[in-house]
N, C-alpha and C positions, 0 to 999 in steps of 0.2 A: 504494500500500500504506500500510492506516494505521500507525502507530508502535506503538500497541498489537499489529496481526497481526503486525508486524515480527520482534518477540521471540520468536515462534512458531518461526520460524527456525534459534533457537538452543536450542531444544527437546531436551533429552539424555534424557528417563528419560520415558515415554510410555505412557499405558494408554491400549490402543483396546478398547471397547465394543462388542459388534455384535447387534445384535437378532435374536428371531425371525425375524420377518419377511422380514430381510435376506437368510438364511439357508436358506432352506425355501420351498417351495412352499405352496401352501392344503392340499394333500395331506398335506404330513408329507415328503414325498421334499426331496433335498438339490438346492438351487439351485447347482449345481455350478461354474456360470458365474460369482455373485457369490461362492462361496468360494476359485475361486481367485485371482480379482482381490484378494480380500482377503488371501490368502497368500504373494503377491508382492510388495504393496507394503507387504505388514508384514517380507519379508525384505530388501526393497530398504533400509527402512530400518535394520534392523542392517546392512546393506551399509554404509551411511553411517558407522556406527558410534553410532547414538542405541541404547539400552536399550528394548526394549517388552515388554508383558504386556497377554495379549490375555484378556479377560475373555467370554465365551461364552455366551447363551444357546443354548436352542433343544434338550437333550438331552429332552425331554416331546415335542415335537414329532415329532422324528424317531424315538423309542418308539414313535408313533402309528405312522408310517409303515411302520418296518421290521415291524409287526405287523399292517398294513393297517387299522387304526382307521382309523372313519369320523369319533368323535367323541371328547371326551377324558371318560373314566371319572368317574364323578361320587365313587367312594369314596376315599378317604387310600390307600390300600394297593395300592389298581391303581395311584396318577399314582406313587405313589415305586416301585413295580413298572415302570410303563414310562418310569420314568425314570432306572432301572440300564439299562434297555436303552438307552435311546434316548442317554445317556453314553457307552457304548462304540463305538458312531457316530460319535457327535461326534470322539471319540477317534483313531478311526483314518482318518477323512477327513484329520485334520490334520494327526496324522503324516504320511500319503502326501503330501499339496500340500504341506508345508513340506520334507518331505526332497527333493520336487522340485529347491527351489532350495538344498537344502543346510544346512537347518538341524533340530535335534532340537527337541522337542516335549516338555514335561512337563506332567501331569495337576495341579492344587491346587483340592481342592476344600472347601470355606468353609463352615466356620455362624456364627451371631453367637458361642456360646458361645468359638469358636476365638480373634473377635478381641476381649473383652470379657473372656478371661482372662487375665492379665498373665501366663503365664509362655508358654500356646500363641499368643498375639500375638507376643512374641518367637521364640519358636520360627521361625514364618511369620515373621515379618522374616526371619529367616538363613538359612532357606530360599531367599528370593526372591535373597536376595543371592549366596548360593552360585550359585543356575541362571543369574542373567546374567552372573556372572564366568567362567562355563563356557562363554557365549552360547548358551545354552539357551532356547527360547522359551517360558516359564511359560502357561498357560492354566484359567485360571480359571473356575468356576461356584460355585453355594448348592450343595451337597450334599444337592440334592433327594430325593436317595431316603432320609436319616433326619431332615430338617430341615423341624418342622412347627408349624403353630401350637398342635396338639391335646396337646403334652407341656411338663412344665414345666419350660423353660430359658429362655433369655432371650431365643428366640423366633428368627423367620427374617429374612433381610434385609426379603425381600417381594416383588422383585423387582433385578436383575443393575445397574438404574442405577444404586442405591445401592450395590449391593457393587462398584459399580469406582471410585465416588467413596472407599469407604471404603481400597480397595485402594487408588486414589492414595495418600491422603493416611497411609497405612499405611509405604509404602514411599518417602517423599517425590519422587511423581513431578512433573515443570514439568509437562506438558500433559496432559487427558484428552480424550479422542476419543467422543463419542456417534455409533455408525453407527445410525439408523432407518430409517421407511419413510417418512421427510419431511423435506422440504429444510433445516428450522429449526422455530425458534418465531417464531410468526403474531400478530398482535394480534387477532383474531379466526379461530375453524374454518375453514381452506382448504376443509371439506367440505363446510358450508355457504354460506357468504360467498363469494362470486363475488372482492368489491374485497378479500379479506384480503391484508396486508402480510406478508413476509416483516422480522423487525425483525434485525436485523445485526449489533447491538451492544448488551450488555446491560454497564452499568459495574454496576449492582450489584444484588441478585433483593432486592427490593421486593417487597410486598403486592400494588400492581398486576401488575408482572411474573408474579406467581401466578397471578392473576387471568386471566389470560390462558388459563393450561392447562387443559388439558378432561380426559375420561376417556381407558381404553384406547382404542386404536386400532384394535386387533388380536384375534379369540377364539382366536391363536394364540399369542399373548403374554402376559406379566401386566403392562408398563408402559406409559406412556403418556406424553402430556407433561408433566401434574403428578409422575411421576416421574422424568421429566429435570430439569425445575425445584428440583427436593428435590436431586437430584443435584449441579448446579449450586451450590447452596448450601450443599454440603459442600463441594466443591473447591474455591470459589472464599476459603471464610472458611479451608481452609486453605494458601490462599497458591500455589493451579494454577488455571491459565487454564482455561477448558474449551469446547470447540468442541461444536454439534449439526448433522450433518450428514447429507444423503442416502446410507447404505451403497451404493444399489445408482448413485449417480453413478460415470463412469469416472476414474480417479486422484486419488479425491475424500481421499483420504489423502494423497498426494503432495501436493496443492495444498491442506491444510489447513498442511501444516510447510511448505509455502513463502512461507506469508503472505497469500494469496491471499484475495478477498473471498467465500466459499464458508461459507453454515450460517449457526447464529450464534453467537456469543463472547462468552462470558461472562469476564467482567475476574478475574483475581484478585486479591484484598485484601492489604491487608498481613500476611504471616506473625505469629502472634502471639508 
C-alpha cells in the first residue's frame, strides 16, 4: 500500500458519486444488483462510523424506463418532465435498500444558483450538517427538472461529476469516490487501444493528464472522462483526494477506504 492510499484509510466525511450507467440498465430499468451493492457498502461505512453523501445520477434514465421510453425526448420540457419522474425512482429504491440495512435517506437537490448564492450555500451547508448528525444519508442530484441552460441564472452544473466535487468541497469532505462504467483513467481509449494503461496515480491534473480524457461514454449519461478530470481538479485544489473507480466492481468501495490499489487517485493539494 502506497502512503498516499494509506491516508484513505483515515477517511471520515466521504462523497460517493455513482453514474448512470452504474445504475441502470440500456433500458432505463434499475440495475438492482449494483444498487444494492452500493447501499450496503455505503451503510457499512457509516457502520464504521465515517460520514457519507451519496450524490446520484440516473433520475432521466429511469423516467425513460418507468415510462417505457425507447429514446430520450429531444424537447427541455419532456427531459425535466421525465425527470420528476424518473426522481421519484430514484427516490424510493433508496429509501427501500438503505432502510434495508437500517439507515434513513434524505432527498437535496442542487442548482448552481443554490450554491453561488451566499446565503442558500449556507443554508445547504447546515443542512448537510444537520442530516449527518442525525446519521441521515443525504443524496444528492442537479435538480433537473427546473435547472436548465435555456433561463437566465447562473446556469446548470452540466453534469453530477462536478456537482459532487463541488459538494465535497462545499461540505469539507477528505475523500470523493467517482463510481463509473470504467476501471480508471487510461493514457489512451481502452475502446480503442488494445495496449491502453490503466495510470494509478495522478499527483496533480496537468494539461497532459486532460489530454488524456475523451468524450461521453455513455447516451445514457451526460459525463464522461473529461468530466471526471474537471472533477478531479476541483477536489483535489480543494484539499480531497479523489478516487475513479469501476461502480459495478464487487467491494470496490470497501477496498477504495482500505487503501487498496483499485481506480485511480488523484492527490490532493495543499488546502489553500
Amino acid at each position: 500500500m502506497s502512503t498516499s492510499r494509506a491516508r484513505l484509510i483515515d477517511a471520515h466525511r466521504v462523497v460517493i458519486k455513482v453514474g448512470t450507467t452504474t445504475i441502470t440498465y440500456d433500458n432505463g430499468r434499475m440495475h438492482l444488483t449494483n444498487l444494492d451493492r452500493l447501499c450496503r457498502a455505503i451503510s457499512d461505512l457509516r457502520n464504521q462510523g465515517r460520514e457519507v453523501i451519496l450524490v446520484s445520477s440516473g433520475a432521466i434514465a429511469m423516467g425513460m424506463g418507468k415510462l417505457r421510453l425507447s429514446r430520450k425526448p429531444a424537447s427541455v420540457r419532456d427531459k425535466q418532465a421525465i425527470a420528476a419522474v424518473g426522481q421519484c425512482e430514484l427516490m424510493n429504491i433508496y429509501s427501500k435498500l438503505f432502510g434495508e440495512y437500517g439507515y434513513v435517506t434524505a432527498q437535496i437537490l442542487l442548482t448552481r444558483d443554490d450554491i453561488e448564492d451566499e446565503l442558500t450555500r449556507k443554508n445547504a451547508i447546515n443542512t448537510f450538517e444537520a442530516l449527518m448528525e442525525k446519521e441521515v444519508i443525504p443524496i444528492v442530484n442537479e435538480n433537473d427538472s427546473v435547472s436548465t441552460h435555456e433561463i437566465l441564472h447562473n446556469g446548470t452544473f452540466g453534469d453530477n461529476d462536478s456537482l459532487s466535487a463541488i459538494v465535497a468541497d462545499l461540505i469539507g469532505a477528505d475523500l470523493l469516490i467517482l463510481l463509473s462504467d470504467i476501471d480508471g483513467l487510461y493514457d489512451c481509449d481502452p475502446r480503442k487501444e488494445e495496449k491502453a494503461c490503466l495510470v494509478p496515480y495522478v499527483e496533480e491534473v496537468t494539461d497532459d493528464i486532460s489530454r488524456m480524457a475523451g468524450g461521453t461514454s455513455s447516451a445514457r449519461g451526460t459525463g464522461g472522462m473529461a468530466t471526471k478530470i474537471e472533477a478531479a481538479r476541483i477536489a483535489t485544489r480543494a484539499g480531497i483526494d479523489m478516487v475513479i473507480a469501476n461502480g459495478a466492481s464487487a467491494d470496490v468501495i470497501g477496498r477504495v477506504v482500505a487503501g487498496a490499489e483499485v481506480g485511480t487517485m488523484f492527490a490532493a493539494q495543499q488546502r489553500s
